[in-house]
C-alpha positions as MATLAB code, in Angstrom:
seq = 'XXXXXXXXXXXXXXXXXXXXXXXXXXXXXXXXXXXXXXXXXXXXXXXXXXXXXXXXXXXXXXXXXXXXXXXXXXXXXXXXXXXXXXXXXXXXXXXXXXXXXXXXXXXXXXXXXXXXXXXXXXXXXXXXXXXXXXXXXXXXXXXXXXXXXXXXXXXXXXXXXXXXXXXXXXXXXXXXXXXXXXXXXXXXXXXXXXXXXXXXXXXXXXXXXXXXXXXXXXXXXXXXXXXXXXXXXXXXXXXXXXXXXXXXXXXXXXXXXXXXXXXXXXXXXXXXXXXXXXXXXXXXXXXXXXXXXXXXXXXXXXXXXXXXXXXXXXXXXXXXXXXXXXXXXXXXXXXXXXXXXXXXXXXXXXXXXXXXX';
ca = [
       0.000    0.000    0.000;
       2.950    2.293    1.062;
       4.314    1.933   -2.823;
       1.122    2.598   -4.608;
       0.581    5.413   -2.270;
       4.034    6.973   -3.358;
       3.448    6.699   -6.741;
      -0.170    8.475   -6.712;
       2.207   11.032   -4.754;
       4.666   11.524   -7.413;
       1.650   11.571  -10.028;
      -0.080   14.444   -8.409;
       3.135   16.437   -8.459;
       3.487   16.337  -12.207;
       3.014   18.952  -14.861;
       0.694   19.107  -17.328;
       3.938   18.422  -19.860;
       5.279   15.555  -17.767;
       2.208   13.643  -18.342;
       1.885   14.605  -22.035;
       5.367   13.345  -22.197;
       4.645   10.051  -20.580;
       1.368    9.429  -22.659;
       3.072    9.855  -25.682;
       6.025    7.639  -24.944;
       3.527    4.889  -23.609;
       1.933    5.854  -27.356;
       6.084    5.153  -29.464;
       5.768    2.086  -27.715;
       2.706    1.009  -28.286;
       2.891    2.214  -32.239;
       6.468    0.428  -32.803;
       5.157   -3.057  -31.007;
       1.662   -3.272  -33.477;
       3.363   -2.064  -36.326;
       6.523   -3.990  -35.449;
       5.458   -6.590  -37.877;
       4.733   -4.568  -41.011;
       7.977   -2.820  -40.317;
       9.811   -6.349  -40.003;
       8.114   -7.550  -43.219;
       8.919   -3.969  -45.156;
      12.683   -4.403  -43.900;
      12.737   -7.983  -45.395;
      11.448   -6.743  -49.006;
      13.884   -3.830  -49.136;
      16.622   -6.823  -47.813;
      15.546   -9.499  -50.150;
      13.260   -7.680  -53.002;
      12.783  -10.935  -54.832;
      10.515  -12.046  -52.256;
       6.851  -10.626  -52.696;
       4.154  -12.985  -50.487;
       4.050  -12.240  -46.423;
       3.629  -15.598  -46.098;
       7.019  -15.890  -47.110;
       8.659  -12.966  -45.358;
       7.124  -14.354  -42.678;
       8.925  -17.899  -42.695;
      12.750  -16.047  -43.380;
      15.283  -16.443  -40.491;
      15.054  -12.963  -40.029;
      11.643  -11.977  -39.772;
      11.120  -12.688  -35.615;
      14.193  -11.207  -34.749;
      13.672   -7.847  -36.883;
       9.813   -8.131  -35.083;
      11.638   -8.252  -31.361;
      14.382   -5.543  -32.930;
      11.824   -3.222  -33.794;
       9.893   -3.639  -30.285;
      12.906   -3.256  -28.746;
      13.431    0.010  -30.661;
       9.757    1.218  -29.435;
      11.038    0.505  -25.230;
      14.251    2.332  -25.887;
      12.732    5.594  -27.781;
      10.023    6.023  -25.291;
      12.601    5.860  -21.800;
      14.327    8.489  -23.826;
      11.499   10.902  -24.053;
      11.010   10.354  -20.925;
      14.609   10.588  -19.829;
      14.434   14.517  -19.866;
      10.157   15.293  -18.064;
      11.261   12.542  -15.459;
      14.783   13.256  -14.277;
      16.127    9.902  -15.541;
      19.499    9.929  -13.666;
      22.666    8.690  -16.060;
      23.492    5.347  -13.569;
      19.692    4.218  -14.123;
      20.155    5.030  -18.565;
      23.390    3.111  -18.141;
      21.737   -0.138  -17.189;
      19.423    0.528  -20.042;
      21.690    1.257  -22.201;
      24.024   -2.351  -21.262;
      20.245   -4.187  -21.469;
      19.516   -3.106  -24.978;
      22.784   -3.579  -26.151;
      22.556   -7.276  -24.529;
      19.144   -8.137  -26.156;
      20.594   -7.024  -29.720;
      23.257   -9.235  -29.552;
      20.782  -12.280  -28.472;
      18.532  -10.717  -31.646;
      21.390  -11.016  -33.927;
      22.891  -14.505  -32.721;
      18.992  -15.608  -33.279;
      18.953  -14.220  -37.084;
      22.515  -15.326  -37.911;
      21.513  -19.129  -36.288;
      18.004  -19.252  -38.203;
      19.932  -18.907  -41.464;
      22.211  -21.334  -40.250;
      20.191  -24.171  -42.054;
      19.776  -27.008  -44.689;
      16.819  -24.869  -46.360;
      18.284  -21.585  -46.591;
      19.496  -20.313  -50.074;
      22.553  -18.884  -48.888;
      23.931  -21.580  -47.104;
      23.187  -24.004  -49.719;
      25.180  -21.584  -52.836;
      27.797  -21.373  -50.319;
      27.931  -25.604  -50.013;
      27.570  -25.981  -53.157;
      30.492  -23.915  -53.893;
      32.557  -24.959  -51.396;
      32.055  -28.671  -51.031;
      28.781  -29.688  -53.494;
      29.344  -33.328  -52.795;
      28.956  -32.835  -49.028;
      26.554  -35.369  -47.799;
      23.580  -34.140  -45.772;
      24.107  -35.565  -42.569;
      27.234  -34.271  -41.813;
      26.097  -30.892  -43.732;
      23.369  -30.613  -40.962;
      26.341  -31.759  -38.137;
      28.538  -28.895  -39.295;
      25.333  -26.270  -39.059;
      24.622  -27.420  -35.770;
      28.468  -26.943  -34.580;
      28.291  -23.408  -36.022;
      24.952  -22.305  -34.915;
      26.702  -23.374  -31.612;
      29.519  -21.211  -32.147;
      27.542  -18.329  -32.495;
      25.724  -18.653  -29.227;
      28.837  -19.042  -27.624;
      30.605  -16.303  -28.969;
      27.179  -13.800  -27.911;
      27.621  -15.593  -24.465;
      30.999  -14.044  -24.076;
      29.905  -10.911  -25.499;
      27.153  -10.502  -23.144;
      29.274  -11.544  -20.597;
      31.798   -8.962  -21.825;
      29.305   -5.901  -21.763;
      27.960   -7.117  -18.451;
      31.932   -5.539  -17.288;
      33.375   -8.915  -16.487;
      37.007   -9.866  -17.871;
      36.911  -12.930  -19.829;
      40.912  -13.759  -19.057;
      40.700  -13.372  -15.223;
      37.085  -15.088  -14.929;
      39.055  -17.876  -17.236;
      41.597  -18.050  -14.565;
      39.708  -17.624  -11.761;
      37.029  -20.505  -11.891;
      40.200  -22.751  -10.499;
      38.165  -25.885   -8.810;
      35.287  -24.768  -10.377;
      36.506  -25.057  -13.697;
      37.929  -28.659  -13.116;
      34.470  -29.137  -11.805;
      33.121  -28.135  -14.684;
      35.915  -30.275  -16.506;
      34.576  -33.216  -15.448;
      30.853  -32.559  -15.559;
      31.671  -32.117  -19.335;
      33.527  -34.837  -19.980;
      30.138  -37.013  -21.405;
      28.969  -33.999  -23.365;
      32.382  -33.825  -24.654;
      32.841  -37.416  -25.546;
      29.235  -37.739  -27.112;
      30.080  -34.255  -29.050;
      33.287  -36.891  -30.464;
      31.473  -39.318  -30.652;
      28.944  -37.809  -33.104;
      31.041  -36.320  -34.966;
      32.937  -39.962  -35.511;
      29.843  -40.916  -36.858;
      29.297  -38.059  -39.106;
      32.948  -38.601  -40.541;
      32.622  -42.642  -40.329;
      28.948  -42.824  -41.746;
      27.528  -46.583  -40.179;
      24.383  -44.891  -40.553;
      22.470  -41.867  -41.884;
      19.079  -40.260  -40.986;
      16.558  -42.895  -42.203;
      18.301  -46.290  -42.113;
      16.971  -49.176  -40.012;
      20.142  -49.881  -37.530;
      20.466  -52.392  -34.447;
      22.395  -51.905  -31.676;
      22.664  -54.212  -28.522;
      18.690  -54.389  -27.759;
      17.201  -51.443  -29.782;
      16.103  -51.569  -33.222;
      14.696  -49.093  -35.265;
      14.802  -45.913  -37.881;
      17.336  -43.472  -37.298;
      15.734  -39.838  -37.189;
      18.010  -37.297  -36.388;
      21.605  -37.546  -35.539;
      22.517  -34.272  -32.486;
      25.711  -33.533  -30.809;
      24.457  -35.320  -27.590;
      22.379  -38.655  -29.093;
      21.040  -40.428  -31.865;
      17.173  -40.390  -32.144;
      16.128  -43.588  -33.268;
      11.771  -44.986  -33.847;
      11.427  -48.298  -32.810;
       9.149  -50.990  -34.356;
       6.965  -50.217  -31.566;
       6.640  -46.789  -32.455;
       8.588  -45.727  -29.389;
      11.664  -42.936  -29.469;
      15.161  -44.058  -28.142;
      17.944  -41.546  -27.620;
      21.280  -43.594  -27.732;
      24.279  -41.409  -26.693;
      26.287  -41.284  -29.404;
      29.732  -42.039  -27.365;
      27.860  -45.436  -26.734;
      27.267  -46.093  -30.546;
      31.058  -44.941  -31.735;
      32.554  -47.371  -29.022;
      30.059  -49.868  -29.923;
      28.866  -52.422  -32.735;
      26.183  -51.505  -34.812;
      23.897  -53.489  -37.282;
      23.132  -51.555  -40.332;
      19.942  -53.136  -41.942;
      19.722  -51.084  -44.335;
      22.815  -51.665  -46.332;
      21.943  -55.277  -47.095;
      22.500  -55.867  -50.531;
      20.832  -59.516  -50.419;
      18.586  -61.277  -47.837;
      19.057  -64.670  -46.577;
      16.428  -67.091  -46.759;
      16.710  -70.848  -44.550;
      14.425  -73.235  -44.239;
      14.756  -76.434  -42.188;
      12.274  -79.694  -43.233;
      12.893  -82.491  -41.198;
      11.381  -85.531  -43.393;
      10.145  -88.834  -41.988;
      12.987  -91.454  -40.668;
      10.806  -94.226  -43.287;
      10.484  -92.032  -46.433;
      11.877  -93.941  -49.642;
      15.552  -92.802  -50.742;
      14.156  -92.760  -54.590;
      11.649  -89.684  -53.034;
      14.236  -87.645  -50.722;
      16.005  -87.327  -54.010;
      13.119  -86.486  -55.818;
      12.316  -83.933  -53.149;
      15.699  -82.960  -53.211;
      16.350  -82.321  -56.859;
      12.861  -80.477  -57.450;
      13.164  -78.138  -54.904;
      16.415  -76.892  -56.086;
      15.130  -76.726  -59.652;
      12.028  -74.384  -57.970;
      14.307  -72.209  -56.244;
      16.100  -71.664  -59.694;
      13.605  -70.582  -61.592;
      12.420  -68.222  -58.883;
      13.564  -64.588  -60.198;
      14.203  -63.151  -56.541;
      16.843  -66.077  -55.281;
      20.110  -65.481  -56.658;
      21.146  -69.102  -58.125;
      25.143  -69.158  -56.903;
      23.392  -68.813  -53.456;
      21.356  -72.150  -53.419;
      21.903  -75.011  -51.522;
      19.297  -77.823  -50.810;
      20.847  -80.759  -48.672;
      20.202  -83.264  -46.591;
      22.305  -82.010  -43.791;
      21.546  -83.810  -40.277;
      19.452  -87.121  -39.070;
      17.811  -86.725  -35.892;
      15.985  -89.403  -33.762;
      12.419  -87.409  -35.370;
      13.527  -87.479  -38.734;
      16.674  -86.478  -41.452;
      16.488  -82.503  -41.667;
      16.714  -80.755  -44.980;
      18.512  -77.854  -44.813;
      16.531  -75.238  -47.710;
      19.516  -71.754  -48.112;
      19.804  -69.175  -50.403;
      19.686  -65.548  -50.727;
      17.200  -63.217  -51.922;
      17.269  -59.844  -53.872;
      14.116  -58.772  -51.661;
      16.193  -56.532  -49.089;
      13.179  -54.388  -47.968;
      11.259  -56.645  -45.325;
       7.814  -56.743  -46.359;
       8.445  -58.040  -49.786;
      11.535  -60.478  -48.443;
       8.365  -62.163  -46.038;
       6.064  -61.601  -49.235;
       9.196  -63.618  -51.932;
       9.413  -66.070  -48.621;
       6.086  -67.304  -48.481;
       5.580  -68.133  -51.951;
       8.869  -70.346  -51.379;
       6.947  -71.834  -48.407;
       3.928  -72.388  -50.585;
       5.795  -73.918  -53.414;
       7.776  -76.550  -50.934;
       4.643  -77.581  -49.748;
       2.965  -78.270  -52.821;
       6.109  -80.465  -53.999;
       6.183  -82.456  -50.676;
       1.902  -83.005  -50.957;
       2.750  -83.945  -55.090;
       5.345  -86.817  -53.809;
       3.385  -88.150  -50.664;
       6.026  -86.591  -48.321;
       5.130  -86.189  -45.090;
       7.090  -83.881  -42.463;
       8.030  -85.427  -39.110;
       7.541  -84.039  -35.762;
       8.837  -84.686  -32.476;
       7.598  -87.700  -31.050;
       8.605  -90.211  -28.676;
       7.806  -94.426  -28.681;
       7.150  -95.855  -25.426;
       7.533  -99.756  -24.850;
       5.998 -101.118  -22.121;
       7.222 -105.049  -21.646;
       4.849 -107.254  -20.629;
];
């Protein structure tokens, strides 16, 4: 109550001009913050003249940080018409003066890290005269690592115009820095570590990879983790130290698919039909386009107390899954109608019991 009483206080002893002054910095404010978007979108088209729509100025890098700019503007115009009615001392315009510069530096690290991506024009004439055969994965890496830098380097800035000396604070965090030392050392190694598999590509964004119990479709690749979708539709983050020290299963590099079946035949079929069996099954497997014929073996491979096992192998051209289970059943299909078309039953495991009288 004792606050709001002083300030009716000071507002009674104002002049006619004071409050004039004040409305009409409230009003620079107020103008610059609604119109802060036509101004942003008028800055863009004087910037970039080839681009007409607003629906497109609107989606540039630099749109929201010339909106906040020109806001910002509107604040700092209106405490300086009212540094002069209210007796704004020069220690209070000084902290105003270190706050705007600190937000324009945060503005500009924003605009300079929104154009810092695999979409933007610039970027992409500047790859591809630099490097056009730059793959996109570790294009996207080596944005990330620069939008990175620049945040950094408007982190020392601000600390910079906040009056603090970046060589003694370096030299004066002493246990706190080897504190900090070792609190980074994962971030640091999974920074390595994805950047060994940028430069060692096992895997890129969209290949199905295994490692140890997770399986799924890699989405993004940061500097902290891989982001991989399950089968069950489920998001894993594997630190990406883990997956450069480890082994990983890259599905989606097969070339061929291996297909094995195992038939275990009856102990009392005839030898004249095992070979029959035999020899037709191979001949199927030839003329199916999707097995590749150097691949094929068909052989009676084991005898078991149930029955002799035929071992079916051969690779498939069918790499994707669902049509490798779609080229596998027909297989299936076709071995069963050749065992039904020479009486040839399959065994199963059983067990004979004698019971002497």
């Amino acid at each position: 109550m004792g606050a709001i009483q002083n300030l009716i206080d000071m507002l009674k002893t104002l002049q006619k001009e004071q409050i004039l002054d004040i409305i009409f910095a409230i009003l620079v404010y107020f103008l610059f913050r609604f119109a802060s978007k036509n101004l942003a979108c008028l800055t863009i088209k004087i910037l970039k003249p080839k681009i007409k729509k607003k629906s497109e100025i609107k989606q540039t890098a630099w749109y929201k940080p010339f909106v906040a700019l020109y806001i910002l503007l509107g604040a700092y115009i209106g405490i300086m018409i009212l540094k002069k009615p209210l007796n704004i001392n020069q220690t209070f315009m000084q902290y105003v003066n270190k706050i705007v510069k600190i937000v324009l530096i945060l503005i500009f690290a924003n605009g300079l890290s929104n154009n810092l991506t695999i979409t933007s024009q610039i970027v992409n004439k500047m790859k591809d005269k630099m490097s056009p055969n730059l793959e996109d994965n570790t294009f996207k890496f080596v944005l990330k690592v620069l939008r990175v830098i620049i945040y950094i380097i408007a982190i020392f800035l601000i600390v910079s115009e906040l009056g603090y000396n970046l060589s003694g604070l370096a030299a004066g965090l002493g246990i706190g820095g080897v504190v900090l030392t070792l609190a980074a050392q994962d971030l640091a190694k999974n920074i390595f570590g994805g950047l060994a598999i940028i430069l060692d590509r096992p895997f890129q964004v969209g290949d199905w990879i295994e490692f140890n119990e997770f399986q799924g479709i890699v989405e993004d690749i940061t500097f902290r983790s891989t982001r991989v979708r399950t089968f069950e539709n489920s998001v894993v983050n594997i630190p990406n130290a883990n997956l450069a020290n480890g082994s990983i299963i890259n599905w989606s590099r097969m070339e061929q698919r291996r297909n094995k079946v195992n038939l275990c035949i009856k102990l009392d079929t005839p030898m004249e039909k095992l070979l029959i069996v035999q020899k037709r099954i191979k001949e199927m497997l030839m003329q199916h386009d999707e097995v590749i014929d150097d691949t094929i073996i068909v052989k009676y491979d084991e005898i078991t107390d149930n029955g002799i096992n035929l071992m079916v192998y051969g690779y498939t051209n069918s790499v994707d899954y669902a049509s490798f289970l779609g080229e596998k059943e027909k297989i299936n299909l076709k071995i069963l109608q050749i065992l039904r078309e020479e009486n040839v039953e399959l065994a199963y495991d059983t067990k004979s019991i004698v019971i002497e009288k």
